[in-house]
C-alpha angles and dihedrals in degrees: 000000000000090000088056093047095048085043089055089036089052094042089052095038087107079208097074091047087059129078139031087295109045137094095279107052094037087053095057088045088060093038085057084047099048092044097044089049091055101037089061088048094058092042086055101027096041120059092038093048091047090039082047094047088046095055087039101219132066087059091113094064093034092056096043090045082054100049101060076092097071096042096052120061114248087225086063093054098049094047091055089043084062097048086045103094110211081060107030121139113308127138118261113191131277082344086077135212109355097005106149087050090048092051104041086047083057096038088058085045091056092049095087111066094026088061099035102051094036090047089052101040095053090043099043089051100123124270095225090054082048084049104052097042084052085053089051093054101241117158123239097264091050087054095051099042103036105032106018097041100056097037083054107037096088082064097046099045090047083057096056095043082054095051090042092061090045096051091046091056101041101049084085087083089073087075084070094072096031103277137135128286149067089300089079090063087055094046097054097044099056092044090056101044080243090137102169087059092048089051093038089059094051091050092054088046092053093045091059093048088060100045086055088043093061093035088052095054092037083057100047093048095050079049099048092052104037084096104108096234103233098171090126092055114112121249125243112257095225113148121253092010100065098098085048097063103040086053089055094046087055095062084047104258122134127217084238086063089038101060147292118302087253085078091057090068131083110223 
């Protein structure tokens, strides 16, 4: 009991919050890291998952590339980051020491859910929807982007809140090669027998997964619903197209999100 008092004792000592050491500052070092590491995921995972999903074959190769993130450590693959030589350990900014080893480490950690939900929501979306937008002559790039992209974005998004949380609780590990964050407060805690310090940085650690966490789904909920729901609109009585749109109009989407009236008409 007296390791989870001087835990509680170190985290509320407002000392140990001030300067370029302390909780604060080492917290927003970790946050830039975090945020640079999956924002370079996304850019990478993104674009080729959705493209994947659209065309609907070449997702088995994609996810198991992927997924090399999740069977090698990430500290592996940081540690041979740093060896490598055109990334080594230099210092990158305000990303410190190693930093372009550290994100790109992250950035490899984050792949896997971003490709593979975003891979199987845009696949799984349901042939008839696909159908209907095909009867109402719609290209391939409306279909994706009109009718794919918002039946799939609850899954997606619930990707990229997953790989948030795991980012954020893996960049202590730059502190393993003498970088920022609140690693550094666990590190040196546990190298110095100051146990209190080495718990109280994991709980701070913990807290702030759990505040993204929350953000993230609060996020992804406010997302999710932001869709005007039209299901009770009419449908256009245009010959031919009729059973199209009231398909569409089942899975919620308008003809105003489908597409222009101009699509409605054959020819």
């Amino acid at each position: 009991m007296n390791l989870f008092a001087d835990t509680w004792a170190w985290v509320t000592d407002g000392a140990n919050w001030r300067g370029d050491e302390g909780l604060w500052h080492l917290l927003l070092q970790q946050l830039l890291l975090t945020f640079t590491a999956l924002g370079i995921a996304l850019a990478i995972g993104l674009p080729i998952a959705l493209w994947l999903g659209h065309l609907g074959r070449g997702g088995f190769l994609a996810i198991n590339i992927s997924n090399v993130g999740r069977a090698i450590p990430t500290f592996a693959v940081l540690a041979v980051l740093v060896m490598w030589e055109p990334v080594g350990t230099d210092t990158l900014g305000p990303y410190g020491r190693a930093g372009l080893a550290t994100l790109l480490a992250l950035a490899v950690f984050g792949l896997p859910p971003i490709v593979t939900n975003a891979y199987v929501a845009v696949d799984q979306v349901q042939a008839d929807v696909r159908e209907a937008a095909d009867g109402m002559g719609m290209t391939s790039w409306q279909k994706f982007r009109r009718v794919e992209l918002p039946l799939a974005a609850p899954l997606i998004l619930a990707g990229v809140r997953l790989a948030l949380v795991q980012i954020w609780a893996t960049a202590t590990i730059a502190a393993l090669v003498a970088g920022p964050g609140l690693g550094n407060v666990i590190v040196r805690g546990f190298a110095n027998d100051d146990y209190p310090q080495g718990m109280g940085g994991a709980v701070v650690v913990a807290a702030v997964a759990l505040v993204l966490e929350v953000l993230s789904a609060m996020v992804q909920r406010a997302l999710g619903t932001s869709r005007p729901d039209t299901r009770g609109r009419k449908p256009r009585d245009t010959e031919g197209d009729a059973d199209a749109q009231t398909t569409l109009d089942g899975f919620g989407l308008a003809a105003g999100h489908v597409d222009g009236p101009d699509l409605l008409r054959r020819g």
